[in-house]
C-alpha positions in Angstrom: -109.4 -8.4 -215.7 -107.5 -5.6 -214.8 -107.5 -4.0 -218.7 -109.8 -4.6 -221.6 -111.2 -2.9 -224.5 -113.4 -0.7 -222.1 -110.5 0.6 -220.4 -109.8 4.4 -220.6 -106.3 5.5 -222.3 -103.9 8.5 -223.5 -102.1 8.6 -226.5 -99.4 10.1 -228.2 -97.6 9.8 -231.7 -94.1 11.3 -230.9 -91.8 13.3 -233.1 -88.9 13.6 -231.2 -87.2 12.5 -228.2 -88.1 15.3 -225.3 -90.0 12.9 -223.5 -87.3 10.4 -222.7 -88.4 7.5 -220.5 -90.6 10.5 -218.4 -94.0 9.1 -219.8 -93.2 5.4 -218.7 -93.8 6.4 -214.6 -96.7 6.3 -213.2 -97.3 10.0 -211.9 -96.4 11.2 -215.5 -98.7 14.3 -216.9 -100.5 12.9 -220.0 -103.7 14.9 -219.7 -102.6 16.9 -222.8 -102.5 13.6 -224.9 -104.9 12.1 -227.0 -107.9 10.6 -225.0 -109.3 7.3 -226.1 -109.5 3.6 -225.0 -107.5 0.8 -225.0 -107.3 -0.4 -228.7 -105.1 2.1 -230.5 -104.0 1.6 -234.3 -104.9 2.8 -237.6 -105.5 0.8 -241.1 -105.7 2.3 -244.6 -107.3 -0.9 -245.5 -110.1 -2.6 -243.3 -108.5 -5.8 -241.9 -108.0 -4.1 -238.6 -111.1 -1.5 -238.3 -112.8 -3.7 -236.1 -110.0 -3.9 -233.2 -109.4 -0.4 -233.4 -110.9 2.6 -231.1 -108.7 5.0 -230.9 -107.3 5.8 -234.6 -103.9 7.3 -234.9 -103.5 7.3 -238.7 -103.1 11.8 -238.7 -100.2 11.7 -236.5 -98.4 8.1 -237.4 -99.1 7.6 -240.8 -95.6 8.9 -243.2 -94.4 10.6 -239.7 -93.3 7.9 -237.1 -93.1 4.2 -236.6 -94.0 5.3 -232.9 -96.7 5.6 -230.5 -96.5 6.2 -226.8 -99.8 4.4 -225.1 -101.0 5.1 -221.0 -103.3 3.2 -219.6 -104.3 3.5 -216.0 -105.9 1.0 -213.4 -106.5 0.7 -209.8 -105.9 -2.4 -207.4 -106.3 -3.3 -204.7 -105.0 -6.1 -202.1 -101.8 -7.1 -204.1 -100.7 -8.7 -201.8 -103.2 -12.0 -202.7 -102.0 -12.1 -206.3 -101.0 -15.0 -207.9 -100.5 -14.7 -211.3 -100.5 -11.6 -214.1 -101.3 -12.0 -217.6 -100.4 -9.5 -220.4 -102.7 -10.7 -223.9 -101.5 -8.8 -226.8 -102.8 -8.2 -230.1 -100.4 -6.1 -232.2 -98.5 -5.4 -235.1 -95.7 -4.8 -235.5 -94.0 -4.9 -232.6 -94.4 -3.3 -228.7 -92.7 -3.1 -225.1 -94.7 -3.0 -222.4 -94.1 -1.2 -219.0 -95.3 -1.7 -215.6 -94.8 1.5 -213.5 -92.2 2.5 -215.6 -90.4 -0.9 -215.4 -90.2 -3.4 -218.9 -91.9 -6.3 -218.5 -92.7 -7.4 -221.7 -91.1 -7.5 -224.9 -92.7 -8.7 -228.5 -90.0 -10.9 -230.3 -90.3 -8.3 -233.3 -89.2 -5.6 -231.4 -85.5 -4.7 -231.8 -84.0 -6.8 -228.4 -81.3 -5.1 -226.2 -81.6 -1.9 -227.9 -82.4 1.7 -226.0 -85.7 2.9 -227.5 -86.5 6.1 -229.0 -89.3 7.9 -231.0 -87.3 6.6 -234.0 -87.2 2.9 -233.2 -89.2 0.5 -235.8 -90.4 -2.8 -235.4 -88.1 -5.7 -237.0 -90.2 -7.6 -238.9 -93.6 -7.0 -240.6 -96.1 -9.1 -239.1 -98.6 -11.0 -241.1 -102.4 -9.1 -240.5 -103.9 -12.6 -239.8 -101.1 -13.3 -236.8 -102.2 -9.6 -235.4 -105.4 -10.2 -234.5 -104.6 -13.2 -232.4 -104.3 -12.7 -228.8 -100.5 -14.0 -227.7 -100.1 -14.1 -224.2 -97.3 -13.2 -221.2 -96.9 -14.5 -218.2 -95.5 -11.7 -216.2 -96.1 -12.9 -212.9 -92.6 -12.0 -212.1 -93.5 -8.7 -212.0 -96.6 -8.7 -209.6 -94.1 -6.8 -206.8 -93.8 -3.8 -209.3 -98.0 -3.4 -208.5 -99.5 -1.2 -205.8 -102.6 -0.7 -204.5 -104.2 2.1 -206.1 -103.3 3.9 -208.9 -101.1 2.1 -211.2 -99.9 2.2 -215.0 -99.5 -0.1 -217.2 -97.5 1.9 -221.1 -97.2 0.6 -224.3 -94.6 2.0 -227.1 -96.1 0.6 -230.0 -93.5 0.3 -233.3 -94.4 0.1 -236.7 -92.4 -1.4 -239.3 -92.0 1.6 -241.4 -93.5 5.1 -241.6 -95.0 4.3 -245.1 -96.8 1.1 -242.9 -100.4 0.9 -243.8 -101.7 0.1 -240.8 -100.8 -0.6 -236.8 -102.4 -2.1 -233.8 -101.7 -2.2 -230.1 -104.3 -4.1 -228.2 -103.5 -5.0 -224.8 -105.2 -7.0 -222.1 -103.9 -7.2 -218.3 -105.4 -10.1 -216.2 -104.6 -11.1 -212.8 -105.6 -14.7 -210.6 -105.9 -14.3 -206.8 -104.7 -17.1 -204.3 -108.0 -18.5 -203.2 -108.8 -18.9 -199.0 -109.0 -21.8 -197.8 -112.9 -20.5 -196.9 -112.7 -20.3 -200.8 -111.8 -23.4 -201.3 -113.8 -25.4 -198.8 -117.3 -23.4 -201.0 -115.7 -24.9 -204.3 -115.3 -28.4 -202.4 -119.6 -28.3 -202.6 -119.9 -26.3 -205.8 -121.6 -23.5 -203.6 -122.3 -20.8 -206.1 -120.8 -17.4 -206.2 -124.4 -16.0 -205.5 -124.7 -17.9 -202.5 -121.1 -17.4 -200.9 -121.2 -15.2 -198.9 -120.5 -15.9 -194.7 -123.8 -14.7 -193.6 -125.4 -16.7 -196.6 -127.3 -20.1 -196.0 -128.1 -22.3 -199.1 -129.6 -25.2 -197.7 -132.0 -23.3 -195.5 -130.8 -25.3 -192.7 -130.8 -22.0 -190.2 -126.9 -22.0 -190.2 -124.8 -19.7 -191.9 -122.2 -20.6 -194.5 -119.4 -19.3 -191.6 -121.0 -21.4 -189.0 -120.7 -24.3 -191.3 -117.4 -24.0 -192.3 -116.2 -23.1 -188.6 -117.8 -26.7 -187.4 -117.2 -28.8 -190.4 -120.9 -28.7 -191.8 -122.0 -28.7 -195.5 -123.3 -25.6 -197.2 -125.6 -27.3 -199.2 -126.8 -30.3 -197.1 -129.4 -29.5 -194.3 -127.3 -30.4 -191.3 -130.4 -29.3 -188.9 -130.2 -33.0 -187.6 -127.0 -32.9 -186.4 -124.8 -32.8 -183.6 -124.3 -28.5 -184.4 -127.5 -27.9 -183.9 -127.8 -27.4 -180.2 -124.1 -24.9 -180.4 -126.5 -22.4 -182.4 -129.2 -22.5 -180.1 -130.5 -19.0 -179.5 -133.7 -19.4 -177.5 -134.2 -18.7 -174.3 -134.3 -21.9 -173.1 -130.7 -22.6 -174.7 
């Protein structure tokens, strides 16, 4: 999990159009925003109080059907990716950028149109339908990552300024291509604990690497065997 509710962010309700697509990229200035975490929203009622953590209701409510979301994240080895996973909780509507690039697009946001500070959502979305996670697959995008420092930013749209409440709660999740040393651990339901190449879980005086080198099991003894006498490390041997 690249992004969750613990996940650090900067926000901004905007009121008028300076910024441009500037705050999309990734080297964008936001340290004079709002500092808060991932969940962003506001709700006059109480049907969304427990999703939200950073409240926006001062600057959104009766002013804008707007608000401009960063959230940072490091990676690292991109290149083993397989697959990336945008969960969404929101309402009304939100586009989600990658490094300044779209790559996701709720269907109640307005579709083909250049956004601005002014844009609303399309429809009003039902509170219950909100709250439930709805999933991306933006694997498509994976070449848009880089190892380091990248960004993922939300524009979150409201329905109206008069809106009683919003939400923007992302989630960014990723699945690595597994080795084929991976694999051959899951083949014996070797634990994550006990995984590692220098690791031995049968007790059997060869390592996990050695096993896997000469065809072995991790979890059988294999002291009996035919590799015995490759490992042997006494003088005599």
């Amino acid at each position: 999990t690249l992004i969750d509710e613990t996940s650090p962010s900067r926000v901004l309700a905007p009121v008028d159009d300076d910024l441009a697509d500037e705050w999309l990229t990734r080297n964008f200035d936001d340290t004079s925003w709002i500092s808060g975490f991932s969940r962003v929203g506001y709700d006059l009622d109480t049907e969304f109080q427990a999703w939200i953590q950073t409240d926006v209701q001062a600057a959104m409510y009766l002013n804008t059907t707007s608000v401009y979301i960063r959230i940072p994240f490091d990676m690292t080895e991109v290149h083993s990716l397989e697959s990336l996973t945008l969960s969404m909780r929101y309402d009304d509507a939100f586009v989600a950028f990658l490094n300044g690039v779209e790559v996701a697009r709720s269907a109640t946001a307005p579709q083909g149109d250049d956004l601005t500070w002014e844009t609303a959502a399309g429809i009003l979305r039902e509170d219950s339908e909100a709250v439930q996670l709805e999933d991306y697959d933006i694997s498509q995008h994976i070449g848009l990552l880089q190892n380091g420092h990248n960004v993922l930013a939300l524009h979150g749209l409201n329905f109206i300024v008069e809106n009683r409440d919003l939400l923007i709660a992302p989630q960014l999740s990723i699945q690595r291509r597994q080795s084929y040393y991976q694999n051959w651990l899951n083949r014996f339901a070797v634990s994550e604990a006990e995984g590692s190449l220098l690791d031995d879980p049968d007790g059997d005086g060869f390592s996990n690497l050695q096993e896997y080198a000469l065809g072995g099991t991790p979890n059988r003894s294999d002291r009996n065997t035919e590799l015995l006498p490759r490992f042997d490390t006494s003088e005599e041997g």
